[in-house]
C-alpha positions in Angstrom: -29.5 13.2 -5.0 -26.2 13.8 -5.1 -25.2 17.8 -5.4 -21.3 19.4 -6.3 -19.8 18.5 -3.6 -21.3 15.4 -2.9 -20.3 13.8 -6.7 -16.4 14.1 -5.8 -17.2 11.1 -3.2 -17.6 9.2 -6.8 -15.7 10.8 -9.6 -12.9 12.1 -7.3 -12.4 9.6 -5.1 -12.0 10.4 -1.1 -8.0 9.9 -0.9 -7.5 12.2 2.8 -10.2 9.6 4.7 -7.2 8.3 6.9 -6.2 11.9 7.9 -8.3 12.6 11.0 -12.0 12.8 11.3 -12.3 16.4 10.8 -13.9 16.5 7.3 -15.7 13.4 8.0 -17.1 15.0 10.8 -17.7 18.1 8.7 -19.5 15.9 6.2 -21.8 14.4 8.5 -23.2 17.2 9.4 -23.4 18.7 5.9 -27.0 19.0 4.7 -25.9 17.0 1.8 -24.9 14.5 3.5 -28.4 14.3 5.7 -30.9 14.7 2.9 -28.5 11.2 1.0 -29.2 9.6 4.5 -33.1 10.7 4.6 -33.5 9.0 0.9 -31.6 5.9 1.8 -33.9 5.4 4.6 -37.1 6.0 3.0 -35.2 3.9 -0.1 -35.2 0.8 2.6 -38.2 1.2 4.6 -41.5 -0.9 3.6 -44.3 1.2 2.2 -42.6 4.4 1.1 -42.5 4.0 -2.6 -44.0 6.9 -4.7 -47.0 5.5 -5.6 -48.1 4.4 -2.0 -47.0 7.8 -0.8 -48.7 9.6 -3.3 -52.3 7.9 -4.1 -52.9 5.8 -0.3 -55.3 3.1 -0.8 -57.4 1.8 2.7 -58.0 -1.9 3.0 -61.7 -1.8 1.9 -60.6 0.0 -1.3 -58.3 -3.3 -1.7 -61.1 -5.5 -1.0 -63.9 -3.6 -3.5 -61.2 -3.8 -6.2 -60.5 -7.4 -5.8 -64.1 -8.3 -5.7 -64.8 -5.8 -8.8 -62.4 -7.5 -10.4 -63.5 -10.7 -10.2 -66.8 -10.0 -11.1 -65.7 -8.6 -14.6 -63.7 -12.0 -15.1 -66.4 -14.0 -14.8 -68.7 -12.0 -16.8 -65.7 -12.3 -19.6 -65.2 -16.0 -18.7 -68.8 -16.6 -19.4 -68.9 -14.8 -22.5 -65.3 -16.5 -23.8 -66.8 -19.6 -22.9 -69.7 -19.2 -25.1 -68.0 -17.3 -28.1 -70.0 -14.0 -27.5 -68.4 -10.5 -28.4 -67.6 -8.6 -25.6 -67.6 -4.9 -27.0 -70.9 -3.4 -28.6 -71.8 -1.0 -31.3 -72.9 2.0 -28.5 -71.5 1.8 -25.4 -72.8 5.0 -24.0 -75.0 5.6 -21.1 -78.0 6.1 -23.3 -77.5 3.0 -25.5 -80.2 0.6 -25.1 -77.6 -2.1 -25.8 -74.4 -1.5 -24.7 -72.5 -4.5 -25.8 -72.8 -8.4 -24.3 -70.2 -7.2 -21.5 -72.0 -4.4 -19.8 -75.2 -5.9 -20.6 -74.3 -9.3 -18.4 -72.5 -6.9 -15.6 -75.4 -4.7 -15.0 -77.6 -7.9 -15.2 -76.0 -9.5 -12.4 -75.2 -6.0 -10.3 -79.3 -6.0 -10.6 -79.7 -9.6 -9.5 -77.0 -9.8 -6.7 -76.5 -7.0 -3.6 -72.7 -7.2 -3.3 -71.9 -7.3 -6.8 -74.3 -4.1 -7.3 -72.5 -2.2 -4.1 -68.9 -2.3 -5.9 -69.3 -2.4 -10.0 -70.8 0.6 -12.5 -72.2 3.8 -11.0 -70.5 2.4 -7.2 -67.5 1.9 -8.5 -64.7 4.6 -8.3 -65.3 6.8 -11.5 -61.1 5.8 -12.2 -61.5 2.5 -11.3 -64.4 1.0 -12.8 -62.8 -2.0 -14.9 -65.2 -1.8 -17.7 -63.3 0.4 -20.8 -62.1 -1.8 -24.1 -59.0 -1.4 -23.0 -59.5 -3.0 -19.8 -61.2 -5.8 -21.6 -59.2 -6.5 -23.7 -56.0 -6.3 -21.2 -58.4 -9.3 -19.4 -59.3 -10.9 -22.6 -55.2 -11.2 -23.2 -54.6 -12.3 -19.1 -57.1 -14.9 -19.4 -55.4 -16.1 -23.1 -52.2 -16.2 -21.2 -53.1 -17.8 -18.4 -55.5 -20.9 -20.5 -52.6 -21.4 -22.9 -49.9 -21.6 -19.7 -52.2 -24.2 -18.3 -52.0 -26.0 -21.8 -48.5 -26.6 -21.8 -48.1 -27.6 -18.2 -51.2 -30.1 -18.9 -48.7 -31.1 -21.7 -45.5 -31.1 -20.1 -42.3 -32.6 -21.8 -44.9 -34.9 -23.8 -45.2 -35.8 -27.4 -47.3 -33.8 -29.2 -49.7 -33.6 -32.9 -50.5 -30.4 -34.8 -54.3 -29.8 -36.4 -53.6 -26.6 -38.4 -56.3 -24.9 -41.0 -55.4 -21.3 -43.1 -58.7 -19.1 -43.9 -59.0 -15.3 -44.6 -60.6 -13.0 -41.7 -63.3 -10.5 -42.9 -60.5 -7.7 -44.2 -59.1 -10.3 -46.2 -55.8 -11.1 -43.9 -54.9 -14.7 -44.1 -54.5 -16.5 -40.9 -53.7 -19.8 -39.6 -55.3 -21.8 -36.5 -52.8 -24.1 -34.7 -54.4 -26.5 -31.9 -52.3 -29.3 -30.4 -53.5 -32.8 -30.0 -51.7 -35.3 -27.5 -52.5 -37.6 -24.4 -52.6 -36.2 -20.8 -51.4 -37.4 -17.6 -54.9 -39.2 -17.1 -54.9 -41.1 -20.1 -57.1 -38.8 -22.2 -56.6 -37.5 -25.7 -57.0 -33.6 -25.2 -57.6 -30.8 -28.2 -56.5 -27.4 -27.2 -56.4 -24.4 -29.0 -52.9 -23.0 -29.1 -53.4 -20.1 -31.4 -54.0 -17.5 -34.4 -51.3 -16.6 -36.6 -51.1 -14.1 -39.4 -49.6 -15.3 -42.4 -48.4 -13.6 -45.6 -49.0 -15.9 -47.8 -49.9 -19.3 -48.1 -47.3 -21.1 -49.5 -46.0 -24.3 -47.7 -43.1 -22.5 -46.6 -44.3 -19.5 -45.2 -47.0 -21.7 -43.1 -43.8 -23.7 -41.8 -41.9 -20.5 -40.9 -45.4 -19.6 -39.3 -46.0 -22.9 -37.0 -42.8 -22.9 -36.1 -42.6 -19.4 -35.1 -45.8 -19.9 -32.7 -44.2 -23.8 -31.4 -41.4 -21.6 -30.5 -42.7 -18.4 -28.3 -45.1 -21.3 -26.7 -41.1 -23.1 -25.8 -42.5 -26.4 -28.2 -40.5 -28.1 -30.0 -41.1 -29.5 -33.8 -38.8 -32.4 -32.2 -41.4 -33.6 -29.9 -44.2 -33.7 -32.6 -45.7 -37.3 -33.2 -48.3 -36.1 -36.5 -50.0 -33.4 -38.5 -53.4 -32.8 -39.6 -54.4 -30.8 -42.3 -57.0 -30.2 -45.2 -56.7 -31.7 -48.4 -55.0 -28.4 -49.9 -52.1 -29.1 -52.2 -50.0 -26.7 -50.5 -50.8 -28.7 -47.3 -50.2 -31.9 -48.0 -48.1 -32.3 -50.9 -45.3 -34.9 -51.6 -42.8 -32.9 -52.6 -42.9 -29.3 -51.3 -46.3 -29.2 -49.5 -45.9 -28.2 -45.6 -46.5 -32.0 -44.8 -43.1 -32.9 -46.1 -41.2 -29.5 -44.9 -42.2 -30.5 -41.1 -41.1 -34.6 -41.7 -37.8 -32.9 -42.8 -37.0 -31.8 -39.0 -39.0 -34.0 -37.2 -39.4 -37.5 -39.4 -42.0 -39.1 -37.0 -44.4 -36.0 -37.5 -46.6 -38.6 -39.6 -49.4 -36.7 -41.6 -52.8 -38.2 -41.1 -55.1 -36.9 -43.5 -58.9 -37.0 -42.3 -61.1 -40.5 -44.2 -64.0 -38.3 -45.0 -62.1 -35.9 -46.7 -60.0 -38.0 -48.4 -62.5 -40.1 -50.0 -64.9 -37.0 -50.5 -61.9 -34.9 -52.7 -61.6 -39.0 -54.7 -64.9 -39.0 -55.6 -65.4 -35.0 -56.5 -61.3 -35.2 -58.4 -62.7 -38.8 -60.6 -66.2 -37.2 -61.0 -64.8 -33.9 -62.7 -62.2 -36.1 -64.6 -65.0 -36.9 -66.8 -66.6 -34.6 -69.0 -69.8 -35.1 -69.0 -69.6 -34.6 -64.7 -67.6 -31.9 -65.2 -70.0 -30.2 -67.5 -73.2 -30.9 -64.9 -71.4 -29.5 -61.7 -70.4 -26.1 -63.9 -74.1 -25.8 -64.9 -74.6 -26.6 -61.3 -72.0 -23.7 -60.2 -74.0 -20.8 -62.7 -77.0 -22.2 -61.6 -76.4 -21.5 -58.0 -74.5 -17.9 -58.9 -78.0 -16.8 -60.2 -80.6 -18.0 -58.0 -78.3 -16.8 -55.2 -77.1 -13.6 -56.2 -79.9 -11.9 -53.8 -82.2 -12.5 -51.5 -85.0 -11.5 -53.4 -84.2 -14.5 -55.3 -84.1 -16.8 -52.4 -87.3 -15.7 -51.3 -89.1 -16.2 -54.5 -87.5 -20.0 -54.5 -88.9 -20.2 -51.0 -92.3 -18.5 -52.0 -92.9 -20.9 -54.8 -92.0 -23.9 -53.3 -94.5 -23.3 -50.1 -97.0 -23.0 -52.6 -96.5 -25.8 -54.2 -96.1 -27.3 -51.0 -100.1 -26.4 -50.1 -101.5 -27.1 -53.2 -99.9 -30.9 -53.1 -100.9 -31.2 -49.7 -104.2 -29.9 -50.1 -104.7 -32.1 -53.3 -103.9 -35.1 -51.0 -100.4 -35.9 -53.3 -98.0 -35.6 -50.6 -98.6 -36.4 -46.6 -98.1 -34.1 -43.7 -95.8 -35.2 -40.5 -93.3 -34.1 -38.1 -90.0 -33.9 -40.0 -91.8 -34.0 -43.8 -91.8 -31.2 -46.2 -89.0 -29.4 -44.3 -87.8 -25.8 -46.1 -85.0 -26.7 -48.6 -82.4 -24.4 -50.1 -80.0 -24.7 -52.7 -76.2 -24.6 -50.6 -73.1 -24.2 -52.6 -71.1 -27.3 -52.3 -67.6 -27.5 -51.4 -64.8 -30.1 -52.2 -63.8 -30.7 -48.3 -67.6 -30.7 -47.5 -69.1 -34.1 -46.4 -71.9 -34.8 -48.5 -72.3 -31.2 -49.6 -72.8 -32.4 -53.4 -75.2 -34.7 -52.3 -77.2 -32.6 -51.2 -77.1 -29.8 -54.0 -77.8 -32.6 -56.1 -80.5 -33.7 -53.6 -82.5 -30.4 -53.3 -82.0 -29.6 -57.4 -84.1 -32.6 -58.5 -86.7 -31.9 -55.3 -86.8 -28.5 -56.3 -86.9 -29.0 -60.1 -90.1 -27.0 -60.9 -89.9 -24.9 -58.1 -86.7 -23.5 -59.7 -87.7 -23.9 -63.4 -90.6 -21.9 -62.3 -88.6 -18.9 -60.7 -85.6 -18.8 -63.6 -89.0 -18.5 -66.0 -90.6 -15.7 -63.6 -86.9 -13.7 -63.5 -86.7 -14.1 -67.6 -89.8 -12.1 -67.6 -89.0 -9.6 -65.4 -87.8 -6.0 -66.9 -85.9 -5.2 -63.7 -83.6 -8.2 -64.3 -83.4 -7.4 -68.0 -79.2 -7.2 -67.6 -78.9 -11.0 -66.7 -81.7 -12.4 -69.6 -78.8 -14.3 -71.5 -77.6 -16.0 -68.3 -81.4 -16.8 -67.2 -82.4 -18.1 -70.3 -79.5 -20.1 -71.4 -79.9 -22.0 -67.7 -83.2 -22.3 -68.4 -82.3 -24.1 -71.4 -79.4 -25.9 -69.8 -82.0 -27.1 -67.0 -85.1 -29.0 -69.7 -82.1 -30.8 -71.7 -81.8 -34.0 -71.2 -77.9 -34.1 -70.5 -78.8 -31.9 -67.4 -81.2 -33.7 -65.7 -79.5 -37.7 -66.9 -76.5 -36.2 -65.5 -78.5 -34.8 -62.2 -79.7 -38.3 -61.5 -77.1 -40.1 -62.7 -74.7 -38.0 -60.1 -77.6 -39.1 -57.2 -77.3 -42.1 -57.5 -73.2 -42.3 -57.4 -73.4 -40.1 -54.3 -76.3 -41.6 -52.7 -74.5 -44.7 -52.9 -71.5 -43.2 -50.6 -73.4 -41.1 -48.3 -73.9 -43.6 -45.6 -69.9 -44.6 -46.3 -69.2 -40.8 -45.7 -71.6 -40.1 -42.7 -69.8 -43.4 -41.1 -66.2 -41.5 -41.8 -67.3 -38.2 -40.4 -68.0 -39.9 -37.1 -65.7 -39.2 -33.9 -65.5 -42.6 -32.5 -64.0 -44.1 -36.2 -65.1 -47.9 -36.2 -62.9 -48.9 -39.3 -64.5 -52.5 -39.3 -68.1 -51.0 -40.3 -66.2 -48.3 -42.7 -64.4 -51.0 -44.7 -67.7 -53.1 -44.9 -69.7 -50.3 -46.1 -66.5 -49.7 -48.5 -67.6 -53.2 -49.6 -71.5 -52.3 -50.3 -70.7 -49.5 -52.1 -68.9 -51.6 -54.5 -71.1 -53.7 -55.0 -73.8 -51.4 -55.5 -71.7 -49.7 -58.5 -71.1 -53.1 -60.2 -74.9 -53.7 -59.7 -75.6 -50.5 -61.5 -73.4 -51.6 -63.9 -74.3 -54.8 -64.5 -78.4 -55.3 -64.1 -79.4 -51.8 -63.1 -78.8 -49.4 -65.9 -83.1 -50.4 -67.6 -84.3 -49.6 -64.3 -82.5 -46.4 -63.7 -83.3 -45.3 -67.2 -86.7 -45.9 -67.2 -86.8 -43.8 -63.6 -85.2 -41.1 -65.4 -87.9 -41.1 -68.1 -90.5 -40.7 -65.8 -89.1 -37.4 -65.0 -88.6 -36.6 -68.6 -92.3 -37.2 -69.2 -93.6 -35.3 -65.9 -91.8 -32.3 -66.9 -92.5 -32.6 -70.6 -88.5 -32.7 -71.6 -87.8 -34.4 -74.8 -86.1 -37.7 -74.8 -83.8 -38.7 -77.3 -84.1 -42.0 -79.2 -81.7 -44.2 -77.4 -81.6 -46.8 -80.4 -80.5 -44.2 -82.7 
């Protein structure tokens, strides 16, 4: 802006101002001097910056791109709101599915006038809102904008953390933070604050983590009134676990660890404590590892068992209803799942010949040849008699707790009914104990004679 003679006015100084007006004059009317004046006015005047003045945009063009606009934020809302993908595999023109986001655009361009006269093909060919990179810039406006409601919903309140670690599909470990606390209304509110990547997961690293996302979100671990975590040692333990890290800053962060969890990880840590437990539920794990290394597998346990199915029906030894006879399958338990080893347990003895009858079928089979010693020995494992004792014997333990569980799993925790089914459960173990160990046995033999395994002499 400012040429050679011009730039003395600022490294120079102008020390001869008071001598006359004749350079003044002379400057005023220097071209210099002019064109400075001509950018200071355009500089001040409303409307003149270089985008306006280069690409003008009418007030229709304002109005389409408002109203295309909104149109893709509701498309995204909607499919946000239900957990959909936005992107596809092909997005191209001749794609016969190009992803849920174009696919619910052009859906409602086809079932709506104005939306049809502004988006896709009528929309400017720069302008058209659709690319990943526009979705994703809308993805991250509507993430801003939800969590900024968050924490005004909050306010200055006391807060809770709920925080869970788990690996994505490439095997990066990240950590979900939601905040739990009481709104102006009166109402206990969940919200999803966000996803964190994580190094490791050590207790401090997942400190350094929460912390890290409390602070860009302006939080303090101050204001936090609890935590909420899995069972994981590294979670919850007494001396270094994450628990005990946050109660260092912040010693009314109590940690409230979930019922159902707390008694499921008692009974699976006491169970596997003994050996002959511990034993069953690693026959239970290799058993599980070879009917569900493959599909094929599945399907031959699902195979057998409809045929079984027909043939019991069809002999009159079972009845047919709504809800009866329902397909089983044979799900991995978990330690932190609620009632997931009463149901393995469950569906083994159910499925009992069904399975013997596939592991027999795969022993034969040349193709599977490579894993004979592991099929056979399980085949052995499964007709001894410490298998299937310990199978029912496991049953009955869990079937004991499971309505105590179910009742701990509930939202609305009534702790009146939870400790008075703690109290029939008790009871029901010192029952067993006491008068209940002929009957048991003697239901346990019947399966022993049904499927021919040998029984040992109990005297002896």
């Amino acid at each position: 802006m400012f040429g050679k003679e011009s730039g003395k006015f600022i490294t120079d100084g102008w020390h001869n101002w008071n001598i006359g007006t004749i350079s003044l004059d002379k400057h005023e009317s220097s071209t210099l001097h002019k064109f400075a004046q001509e950018k200071y006015s355009l500089f001040v005047k409303k409307g003149t910056k270089i985008d306006t003045v280069i690409e003008k945009v009418s007030e229709k063009d304002r109005v389409d791109y408002k109203a295309r606009l909104t149109y893709s934020l509701r498309c995204l809302r909607f499919l946000l709101h239900q957990g959909l993908a936005c992107r596809g595999h092909d997005e191209t023109e001749e794609s016969n599915n190009r992803g849920n986001f174009l696919e619910l655009l052009n859906w409602l361009a086809g079932n709506n006038e104005e939306v049809h006269k502004v988006v896709l093909k009528n929309a400017p060919g720069n302008c058209i809102l659709t690319s990943p990179h526009i979705q994703k810039q809308i993805i991250r406006c509507c993430s801003k904008e939800t969590t900024r409601y968050i924490l005004e919903e909050l306010g200055d309140d006391y807060y809770a953390i709920l925080a869970d670690e788990c690996s994505d599909i490439s095997h990066k470990e990240q950590l979900a933070v939601c905040l739990h606390y009481v709104d102006k209304r009166g109402s206990v509110c969940e919200r999803f604050l966000g996803v964190v990547h994580v190094p490791g997961t050590t207790s401090l690293e997942l400190k350094t983590a929460i912390q890290s996302l409390l602070t860009s979100h302006h939080l303090s671990l101050s204001s936090c009134r609890g935590q909420g975590y899995d069972g994981a040692s590294n979670m919850k333990g007494e001396v270094k676990g994450l628990k005990t890290l946050i109660m260092k800053e912040s010693p009314s962060a109590y940690y409230v660890h979930c019922f159902a969890h707390q008694l499921q990880l008692v009974l699976v840590a006491v169970a596997k404590g003994d050996v002959g437990a511990s034993t069953f539920f690693a026959q239970v794990s290799r058993l599980l590892n070879i009917v569900g290394v493959s599909c094929k597998r599945h399907d031959m346990l699902r195979d057998v068992r409809a045929r079984k199915l027909k043939k019991a029906l069809e002999l009159g030894e079972i009845e047919s209803g709504s809800g009866l006879n329902q397909e089983m399958g044979l799900a991995r338990p978990g330690d932190t799942r609620w009632g997931s080893h009463y149901r393995t347990v469950l569906h083994i003895i159910d499925m009992y010949s069904t399975i013997r009858e596939v592991l027999i079928t795969l022993g034969k089979d040349p193709t599977q040849r490579d894993d004979w010693p592991n099929i056979h020995a399980m085949v052995l494992n499964l007709e001894s008699f410490e298998f299937v004792f310990n199978a029912h014997l496991m049953l009955v333990i869990l079937g004991y707790t499971n309505e105590l569980s179910q009742s701990l799993q509930k939202r609305d925790q009534d702790i009146v009914n939870a400790m008075a089914l703690v109290g029939v459960a008790k009871r029901r173990f010192q029952q067993l104990r006491s008068d209940g160990w002929e009957d048991f046995l003697e239901k346990v033999k019947s399966f022993y004679i049904e499927y021919s395994i040998d029984v040992p002499a109990m005297d002896s």
